[in-house]
C-alpha positions, 0 to 999 in steps of 0.5 A, spaced: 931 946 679 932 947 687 935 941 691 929 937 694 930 938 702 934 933 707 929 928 709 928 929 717 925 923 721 917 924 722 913 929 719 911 928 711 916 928 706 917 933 700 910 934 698 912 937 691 915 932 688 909 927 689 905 933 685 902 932 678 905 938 674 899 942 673 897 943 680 905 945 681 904 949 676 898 953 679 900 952 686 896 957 690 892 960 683 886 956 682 881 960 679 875 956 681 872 948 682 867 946 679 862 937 680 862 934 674 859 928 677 860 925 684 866 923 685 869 927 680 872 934 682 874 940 676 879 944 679 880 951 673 887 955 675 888 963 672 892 960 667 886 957 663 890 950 665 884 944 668 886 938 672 880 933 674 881 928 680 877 922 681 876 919 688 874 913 689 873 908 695 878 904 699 879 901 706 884 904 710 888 898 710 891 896 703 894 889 702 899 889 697 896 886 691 890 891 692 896 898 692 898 894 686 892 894 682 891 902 684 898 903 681 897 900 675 890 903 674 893 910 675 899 908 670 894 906 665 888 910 664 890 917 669 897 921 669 900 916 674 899 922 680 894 918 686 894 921 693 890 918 699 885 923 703 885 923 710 879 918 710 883 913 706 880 914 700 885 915 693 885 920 688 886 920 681 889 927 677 888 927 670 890 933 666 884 931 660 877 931 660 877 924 655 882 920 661 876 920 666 870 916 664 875 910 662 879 911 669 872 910 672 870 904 668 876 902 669 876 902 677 869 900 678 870 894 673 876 893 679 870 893 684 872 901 687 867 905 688 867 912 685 864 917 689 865 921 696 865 928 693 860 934 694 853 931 699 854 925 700 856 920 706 863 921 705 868 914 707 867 912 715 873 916 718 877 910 724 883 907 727 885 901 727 888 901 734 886 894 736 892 892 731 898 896 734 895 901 741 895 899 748 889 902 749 883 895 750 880 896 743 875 893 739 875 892 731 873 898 728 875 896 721 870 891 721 864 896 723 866 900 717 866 895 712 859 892 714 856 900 715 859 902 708 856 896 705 849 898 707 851 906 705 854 904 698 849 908 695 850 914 698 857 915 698 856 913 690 850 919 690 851 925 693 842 926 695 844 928 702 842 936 704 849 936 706 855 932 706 856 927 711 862 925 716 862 919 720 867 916 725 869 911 729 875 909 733 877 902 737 877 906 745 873 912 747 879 916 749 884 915 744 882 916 736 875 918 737 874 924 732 869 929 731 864 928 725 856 928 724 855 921 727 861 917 731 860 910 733 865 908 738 866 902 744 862 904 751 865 899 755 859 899 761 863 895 766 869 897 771 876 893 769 877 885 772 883 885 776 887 879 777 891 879 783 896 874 782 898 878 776 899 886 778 905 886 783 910 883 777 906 886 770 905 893 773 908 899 776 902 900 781 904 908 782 904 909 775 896 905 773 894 910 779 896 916 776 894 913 769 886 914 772 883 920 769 878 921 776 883 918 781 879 911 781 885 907 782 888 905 789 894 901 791 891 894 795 894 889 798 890 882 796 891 875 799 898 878 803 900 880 795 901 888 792 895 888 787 890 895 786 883 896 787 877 900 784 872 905 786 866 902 782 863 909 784 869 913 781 870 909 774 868 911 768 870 906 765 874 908 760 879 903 760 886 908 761 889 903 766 889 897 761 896 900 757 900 900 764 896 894 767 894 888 763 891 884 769 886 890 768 882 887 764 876 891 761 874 888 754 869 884 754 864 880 749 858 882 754 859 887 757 863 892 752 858 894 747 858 900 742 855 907 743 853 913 738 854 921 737 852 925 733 852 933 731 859 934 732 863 939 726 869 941 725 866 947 722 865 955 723 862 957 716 855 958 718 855 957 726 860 956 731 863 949 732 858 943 737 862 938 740 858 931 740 852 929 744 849 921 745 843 918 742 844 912 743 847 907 748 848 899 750 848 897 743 850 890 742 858 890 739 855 885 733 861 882 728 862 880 724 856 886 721 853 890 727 846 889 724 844 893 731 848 899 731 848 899 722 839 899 722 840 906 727 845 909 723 841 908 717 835 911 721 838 917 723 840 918 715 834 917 712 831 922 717 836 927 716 836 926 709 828 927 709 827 933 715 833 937 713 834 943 709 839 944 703 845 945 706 844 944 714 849 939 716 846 934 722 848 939 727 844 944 724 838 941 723 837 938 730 838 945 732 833 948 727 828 942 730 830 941 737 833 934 741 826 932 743 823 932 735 830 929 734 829 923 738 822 922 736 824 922 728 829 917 729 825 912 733 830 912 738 829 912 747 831 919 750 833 916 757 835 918 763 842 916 761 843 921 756 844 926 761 849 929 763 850 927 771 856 926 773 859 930 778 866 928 777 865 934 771 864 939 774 860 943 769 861 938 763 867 935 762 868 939 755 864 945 756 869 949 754 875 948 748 879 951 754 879 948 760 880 941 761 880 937 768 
């Protein structure tokens, strides 16, 4: 058997020794995959060799009593291989078909949901900055809790025309990523400075470089080294927290959330489309966000209404046109969701290969 490699530092370990021995005996030599059911996946190799995975829902930050619970599930009733996806979800690899319906018993009577497979709305992709970045953030765990809580069904069941993605991050510059409906934190009001603070917290010409749009000035306020804003050059992103905690700009008022949509990774039917806003100034509501949640179900429940087999959202909105978009999800198409500012040049990510 060849030696397992020397650990290194960062990147992943070995992933070979994690892997159920079925999938390292067919690795790269799987015939076909079959749905079973939702959350049921059935992976055939050439060699005739089956392998099911069952994928059920947890949160992205597992206390240890819960990990433990999983484990003992996967010691008991699969083979004892689990891995978690990229949106915090595990997987269960069993090699017999008669393991699967008592594994799915065994999770749901744990309280786990089982589903995430195929078309439905998968897991809320997000970061938890807000526990270790520098970056002003706000509680994106808690906005995917209350949001799934209302989406069980559709991550239980797979009736959408095509699978669902959806993000959402603590800050708009940072972790934001890419998916069919994002919700993210717009912070709507240019930073608070303390002035008595800045000359002994912050490295002044750092905080200037930081700013994205060159926002940022050096001042002298009240005799003392401070910094000042250009209200007219800010965006409002929040950049100039990290460097700078007297620049405060998280606020209870003030800091609301905002949501996207059409955004997709993938190229298999069209060419990929970055995000566009639909709605803005929505309140950030804890601990359930009602506001943002009731606006995300409307834009699923048409979607799931107007779109053909397969069209993912960015897709449908295309088929139907923006205008029709707006008014099938009963939203406001104001001046603000055009794109105006003029420190974009063009648009600020109109091209994968230019950034400013």
């Amino acid at each position: 058997m060849a030696e397992m490699r020397e650990p290194i530092e960062s990147g992943c370990p070995d992933p070979w020794q994690y892997m159920h021995p079925v999938m390292r005996k067919n690795f790269g030599m799987w015939k076909y995959h079959e749905h079973p059911r939702p959350g049921v996946l059935l992976h055939v190799a050439y060699s005739g060799d089956k392998l099911w995975t069952v994928k059920a829902g947890t949160q992205r930050i597992l206390d240890v009593f819960s990990l433990r619970k999983l484990c003992d599930i996967g010691d008991q009733f699969a083979d004892g291989y689990v891995h978690f996806t990229i949106r915090s979800n595990i997987e269960y690899l069993v090699s017999e078909e008669a393991k699967v319906q008592p594994l799915i018993d065994a999770l749901e009577e744990a309280g786990f949901v089982v589903g995430g497979t195929q078309n439905s709305v998968a897991m809320i992709s997000h970061t938890q900055g807000w526990l270790h970045c520098d970056i002003p953030g706000t509680d994106a765990s808690g906005v995917v809790k209350s949001m799934m809580d209302e989406l069980i069904d559709e991550f239980r069941n797979a009736t959408m025309p095509n699978r669902v993605h959806i993000t959402t991050s603590c800050c708009q510059i940072n972790c934001g990523g890419q998916g069919d409906i994002a919700i993210n934190i717009q912070h709507t009001k240019p930073p608070k400075i303390n002035h008595d603070l800045v000359a002994n917290v912050c490295e002044r010409p750092s905080v200037v470089a930081r700013c994205p749009v060159a926002a940022i000035r050096p001042a002298m306020v009240n005799g003392k080294p401070s910094l000042e804003v250009d209200e007219r050059k800010c965006i409002c992103c929040g950049a100039c927290y990290p460097p700078c905690p007297p620049m405060q700009i998280n606020d209870a008022e003030h800091s609301k959330l905002a949501i996207w949509v059409g955004g997709n990774h993938s190229n298999a039917r069209g060419k990929p489309t970055f995000q566009k806003l639909v709605a803005a100034g929505i309140p950030n509501n804890p601990p359930r966000w009602p506001e943002a949640t009731a606006i995300v179900k409307r834009i699923l429940k048409a979607y799931k209404e107007g779109a053909k087999d397969w069209e993912r959202i960015n897709e449908w909105i295309e088929r139907i046109g923006w205008p029709r978009f707006f008014e099938e999800v009963e939203l406001p198409f104001t001046k603000y969701h055009i794109d105006t500012w003029r420190g974009a040049r063009a648009s600020f990510n109109s091209s994968s290969y230019i950034r400013f």
